[in-house]
C-alpha positions as CSV (number, residue, x, y, z in Angstrom):
1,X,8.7,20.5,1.2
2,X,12.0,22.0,3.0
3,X,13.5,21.0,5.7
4,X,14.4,24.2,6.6
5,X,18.2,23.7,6.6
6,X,20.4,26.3,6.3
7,X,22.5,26.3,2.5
8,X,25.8,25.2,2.6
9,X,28.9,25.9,0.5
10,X,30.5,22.6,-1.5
11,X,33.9,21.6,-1.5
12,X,34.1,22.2,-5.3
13,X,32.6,25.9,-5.2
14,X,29.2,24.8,-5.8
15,X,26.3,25.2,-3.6
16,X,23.7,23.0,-2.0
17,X,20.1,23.8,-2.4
18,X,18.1,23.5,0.4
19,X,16.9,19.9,0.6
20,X,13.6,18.5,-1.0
21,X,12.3,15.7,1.6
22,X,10.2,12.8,0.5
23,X,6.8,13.7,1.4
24,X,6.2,9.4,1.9
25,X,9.9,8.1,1.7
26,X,9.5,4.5,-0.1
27,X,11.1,1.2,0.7
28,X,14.0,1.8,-2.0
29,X,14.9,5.0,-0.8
30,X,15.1,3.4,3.2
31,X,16.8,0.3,1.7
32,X,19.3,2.4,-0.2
33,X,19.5,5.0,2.4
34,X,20.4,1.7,5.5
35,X,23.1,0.6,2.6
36,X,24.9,3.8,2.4
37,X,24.9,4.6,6.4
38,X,26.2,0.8,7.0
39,X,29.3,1.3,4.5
40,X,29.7,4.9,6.1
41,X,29.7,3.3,9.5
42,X,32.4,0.4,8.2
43,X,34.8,3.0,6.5
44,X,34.6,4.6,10.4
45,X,33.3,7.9,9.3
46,X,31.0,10.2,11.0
47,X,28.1,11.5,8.7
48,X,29.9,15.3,9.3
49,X,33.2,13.4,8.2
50,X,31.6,11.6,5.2
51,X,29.8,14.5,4.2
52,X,33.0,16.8,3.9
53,X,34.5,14.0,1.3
54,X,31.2,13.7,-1.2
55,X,30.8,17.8,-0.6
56,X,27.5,17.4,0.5
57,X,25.9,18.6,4.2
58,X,25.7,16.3,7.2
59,X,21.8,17.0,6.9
60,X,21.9,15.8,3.5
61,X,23.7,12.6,4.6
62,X,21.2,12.3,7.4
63,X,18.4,12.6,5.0
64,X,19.9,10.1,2.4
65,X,20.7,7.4,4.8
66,X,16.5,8.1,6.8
67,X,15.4,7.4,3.2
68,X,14.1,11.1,3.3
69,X,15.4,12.5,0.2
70,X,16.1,11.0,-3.0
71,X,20.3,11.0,-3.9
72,X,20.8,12.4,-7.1
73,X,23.6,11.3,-9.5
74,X,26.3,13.2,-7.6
75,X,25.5,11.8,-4.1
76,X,25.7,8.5,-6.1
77,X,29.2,8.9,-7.4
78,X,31.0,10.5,-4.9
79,X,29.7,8.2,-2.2
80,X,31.1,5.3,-4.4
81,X,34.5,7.2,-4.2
82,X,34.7,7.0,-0.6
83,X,33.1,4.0,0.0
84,X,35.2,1.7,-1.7
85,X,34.3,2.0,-5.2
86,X,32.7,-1.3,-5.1
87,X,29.3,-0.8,-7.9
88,X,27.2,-1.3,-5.1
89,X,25.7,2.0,-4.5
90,X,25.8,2.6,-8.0
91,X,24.1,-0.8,-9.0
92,X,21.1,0.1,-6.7
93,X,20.2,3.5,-7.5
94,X,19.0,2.5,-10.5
95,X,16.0,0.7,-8.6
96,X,15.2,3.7,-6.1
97,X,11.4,5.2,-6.5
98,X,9.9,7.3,-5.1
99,X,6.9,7.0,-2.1
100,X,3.4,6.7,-2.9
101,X,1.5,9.3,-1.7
102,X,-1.8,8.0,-0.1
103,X,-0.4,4.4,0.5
104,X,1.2,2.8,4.0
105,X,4.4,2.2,3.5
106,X,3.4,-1.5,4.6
107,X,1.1,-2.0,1.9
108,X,3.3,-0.3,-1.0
109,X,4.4,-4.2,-2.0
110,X,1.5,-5.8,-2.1
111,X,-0.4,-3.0,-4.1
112,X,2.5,-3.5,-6.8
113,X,1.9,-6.9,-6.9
114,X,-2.0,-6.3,-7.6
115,X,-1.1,-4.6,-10.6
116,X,0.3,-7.8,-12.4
117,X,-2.0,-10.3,-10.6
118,X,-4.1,-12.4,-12.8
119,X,-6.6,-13.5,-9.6
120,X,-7.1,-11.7,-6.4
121,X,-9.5,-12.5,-3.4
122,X,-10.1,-10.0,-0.6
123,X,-11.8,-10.8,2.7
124,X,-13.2,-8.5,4.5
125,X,-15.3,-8.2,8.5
126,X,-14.3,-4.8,9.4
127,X,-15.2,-2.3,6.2
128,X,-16.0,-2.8,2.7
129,X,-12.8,-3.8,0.5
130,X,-11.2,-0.7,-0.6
131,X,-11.3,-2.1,-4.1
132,X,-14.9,-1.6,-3.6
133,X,-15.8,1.1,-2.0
134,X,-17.5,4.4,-3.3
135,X,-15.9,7.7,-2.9
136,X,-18.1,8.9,-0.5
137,X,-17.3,5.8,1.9
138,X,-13.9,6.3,1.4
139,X,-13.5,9.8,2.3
140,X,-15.5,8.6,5.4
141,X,-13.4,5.7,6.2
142,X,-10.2,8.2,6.2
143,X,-11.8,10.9,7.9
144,X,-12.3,8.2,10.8
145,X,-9.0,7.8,11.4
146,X,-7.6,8.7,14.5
147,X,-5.2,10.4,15.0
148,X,-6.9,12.5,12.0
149,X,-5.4,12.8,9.2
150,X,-4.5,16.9,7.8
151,X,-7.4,17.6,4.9
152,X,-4.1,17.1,2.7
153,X,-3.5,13.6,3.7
154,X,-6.9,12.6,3.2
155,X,-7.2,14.0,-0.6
156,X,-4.4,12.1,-0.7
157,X,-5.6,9.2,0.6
158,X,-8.5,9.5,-1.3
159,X,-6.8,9.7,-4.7
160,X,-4.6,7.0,-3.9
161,X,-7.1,4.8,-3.3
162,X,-9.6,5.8,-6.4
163,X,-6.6,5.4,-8.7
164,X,-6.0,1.9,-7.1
165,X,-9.2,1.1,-8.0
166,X,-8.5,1.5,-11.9
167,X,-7.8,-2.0,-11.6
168,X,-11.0,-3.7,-12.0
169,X,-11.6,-1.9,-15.4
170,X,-8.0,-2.1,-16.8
171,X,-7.2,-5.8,-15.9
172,X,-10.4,-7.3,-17.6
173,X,-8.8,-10.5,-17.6
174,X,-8.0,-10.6,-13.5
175,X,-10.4,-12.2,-11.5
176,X,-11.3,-10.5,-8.1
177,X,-13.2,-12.1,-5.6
178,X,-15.0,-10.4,-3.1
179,X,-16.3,-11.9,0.5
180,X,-17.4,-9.8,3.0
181,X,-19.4,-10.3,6.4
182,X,-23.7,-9.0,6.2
183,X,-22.7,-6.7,9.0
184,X,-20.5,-5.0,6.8
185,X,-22.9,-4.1,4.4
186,X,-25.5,-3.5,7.0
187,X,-23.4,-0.9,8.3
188,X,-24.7,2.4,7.5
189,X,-21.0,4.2,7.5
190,X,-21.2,7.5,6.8
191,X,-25.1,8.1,7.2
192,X,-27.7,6.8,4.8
193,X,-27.4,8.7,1.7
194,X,-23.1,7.1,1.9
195,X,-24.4,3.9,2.3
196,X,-27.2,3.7,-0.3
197,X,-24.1,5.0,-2.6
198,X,-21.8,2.3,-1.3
199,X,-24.6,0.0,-2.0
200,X,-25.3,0.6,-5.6
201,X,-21.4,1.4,-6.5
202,X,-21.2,-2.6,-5.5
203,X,-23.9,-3.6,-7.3
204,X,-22.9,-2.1,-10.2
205,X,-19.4,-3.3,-9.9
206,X,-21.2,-7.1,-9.1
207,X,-22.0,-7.0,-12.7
208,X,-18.6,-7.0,-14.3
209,X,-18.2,-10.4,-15.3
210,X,-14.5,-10.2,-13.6
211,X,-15.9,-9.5,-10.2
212,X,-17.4,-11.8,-8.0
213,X,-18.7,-10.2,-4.5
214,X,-20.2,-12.9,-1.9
215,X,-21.7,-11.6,1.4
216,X,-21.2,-14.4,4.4
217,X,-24.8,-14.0,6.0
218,X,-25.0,-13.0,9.8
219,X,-27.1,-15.9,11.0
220,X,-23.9,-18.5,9.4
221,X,-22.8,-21.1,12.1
222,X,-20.0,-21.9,10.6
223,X,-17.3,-19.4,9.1
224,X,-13.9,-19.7,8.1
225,X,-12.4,-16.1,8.2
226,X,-12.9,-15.6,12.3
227,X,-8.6,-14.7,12.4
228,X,-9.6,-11.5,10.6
229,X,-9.5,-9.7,7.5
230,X,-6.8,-11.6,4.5
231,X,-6.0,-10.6,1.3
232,X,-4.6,-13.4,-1.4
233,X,-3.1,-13.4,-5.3
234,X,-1.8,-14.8,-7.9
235,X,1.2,-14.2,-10.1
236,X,1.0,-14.5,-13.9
237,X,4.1,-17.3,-13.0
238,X,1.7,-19.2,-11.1
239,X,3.0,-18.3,-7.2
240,X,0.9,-17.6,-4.7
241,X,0.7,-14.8,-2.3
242,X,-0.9,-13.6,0.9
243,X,-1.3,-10.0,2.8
244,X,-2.6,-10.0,6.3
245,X,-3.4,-6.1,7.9
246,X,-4.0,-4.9,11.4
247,X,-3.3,-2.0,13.6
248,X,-1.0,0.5,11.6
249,X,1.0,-2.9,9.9
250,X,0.9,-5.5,7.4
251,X,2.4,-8.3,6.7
252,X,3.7,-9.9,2.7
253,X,3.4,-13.6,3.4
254,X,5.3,-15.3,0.6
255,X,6.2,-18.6,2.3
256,X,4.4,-20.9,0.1
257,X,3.5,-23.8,2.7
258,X,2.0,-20.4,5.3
259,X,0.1,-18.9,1.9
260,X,-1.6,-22.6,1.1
261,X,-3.3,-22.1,4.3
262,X,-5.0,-19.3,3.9
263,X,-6.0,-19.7,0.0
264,X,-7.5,-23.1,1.7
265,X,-9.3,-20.9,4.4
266,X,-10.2,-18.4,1.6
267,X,-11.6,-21.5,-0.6
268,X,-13.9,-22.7,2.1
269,X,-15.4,-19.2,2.8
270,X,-16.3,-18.9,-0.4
271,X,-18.2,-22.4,-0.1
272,X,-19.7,-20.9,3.7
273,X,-20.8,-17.4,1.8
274,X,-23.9,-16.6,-0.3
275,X,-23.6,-17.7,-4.0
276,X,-22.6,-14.4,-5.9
277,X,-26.1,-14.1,-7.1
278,X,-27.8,-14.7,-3.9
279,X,-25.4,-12.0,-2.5
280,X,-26.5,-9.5,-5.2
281,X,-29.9,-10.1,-4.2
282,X,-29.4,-9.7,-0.3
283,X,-27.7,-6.2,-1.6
284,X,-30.3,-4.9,-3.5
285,X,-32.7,-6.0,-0.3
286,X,-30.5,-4.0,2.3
287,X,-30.3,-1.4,-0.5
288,X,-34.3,-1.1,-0.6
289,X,-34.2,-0.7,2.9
290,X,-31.7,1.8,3.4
């Protein structure tokens, strides 16, 4: 993707090709990019100004410092010039990445962290866990979204999230613990032939003897989750972590006395909630009579 800018002759003869934006900049690239313009801004340069001394366009600058392109090695260098020379610009380019297609940028973190976990617990009232869910629901759940999503972003989407799901079978040894609310199941999302899908990818899943999936029945009187959907894990170092998601945000909680609450909340829903096995057979009921 181009954003359309017009080519621009370099200082040292060379020319700039017409820039390559990040389809879904990454946290790195915004980190780096907030770094760069807050030196520029310190040094009392202009973006124009700064951009005639590294021999690149103001756009480019623009670009770098909105964490919408990636710098390459030159960018890199000459920008230390300017800047002071100081190994700071130099130091952290080494940790830039690129985006993730398919994934909020507020969840990027936490799905990194799910690939070293050695226990993670999902909870779940609004849709099944995307770590569960079929391809058929998920291309559903995305092509809900409003405002909609281009049929680009939701192959995306899609692949992001079936990829993501790798998980389960590669980490044999992680444990991942499902609850989710009857309703949710219940839920015929999609129509009935989606749902009966959604129904048996679970139960099949329910028989990995790393996954556990509990459904907390509708008639409950008690219930722990009522603040919403939570997400929790465990390092291989022994810390743990928490993710809470709403309306187009999320939220890394990593304060251990804040976390402790919510794997205690998470521990007595799992007491509240069917036994796995009594879950698997409440599934394969709703399934018969879906």
């Amino acid at each position: 993707m181009t954003t359309g800018d017009v080519d621009v002759a370099t200082c040292d003869g060379e020319r700039e090709g017409r820039e390559e934006r990040e389809p879904d900049p990454s946290d790195s690239l915004r980190t780096f990019g907030a770094v760069v313009q807050a030196l520029r801004e310190h040094a009392g340069l202009t973006r124009a100004e700064f951009g005639a001394r590294v021999r690149f366009s103001r756009h480019t600058v623009e670009s770098v410092e909105l964490g919408r392109r990636m710098p390459d090695e030159s960018f890199v260098e000459r920008a230390e010039d300017v800047l002071g020379n100081t190994g700071a610009l130099r130091r952290a380019a080494r940790f830039l990445s690129r985006g993730e297609p398919g994934l909020a940028v507020w969840f990027r973190r936490w799905a990194r962290l799910e690939r070293v976990a050695v226990s993670l617990c999902t909870y779940e009232c609004r849709l099944v866990p995307g770590l569960l869910q079929s391809e058929g629901y998920a291309r559903t759940v995305f092509g809900n979204r409003i405002p909609h999503v281009s049929d680009d972003q939701l192959e995306a989407q899609l692949r992001a999230r079936m990829e993501r799901q790798q998980l389960i079978h590669e980490r044999p040894n992680t444990s991942f613990s499902f609850i989710m609310d009857e309703h949710v199941a219940r839920r015929p999302l999609g129509g009935h032939d989606v749902a009966r899908d959604q129904l048996d990818h679970m139960l099949t899943l329910s028989a990995l003897r790393n996954v556990s999936i509990q459904i907390m029945p509708g008639d409950t009187v008690c219930h722990a989750g009522l603040d919403g959907p939570l997400a929790l894990l465990e390092t291989p170092e022994g810390r743990r972590l928490a993710y809470s998601e709403g309306q187009k945000n999320g939220r890394l909680i990593a304060d251990a006395a804040e976390a402790a609450v919510l794997h205690q909340r998470y521990a007595t829903l799992r007491s509240q909630a069917l036994t796995p096995l009594d879950s698997v057979g409440l599934l394969t009921q709703i399934r018969g009579a879906t």
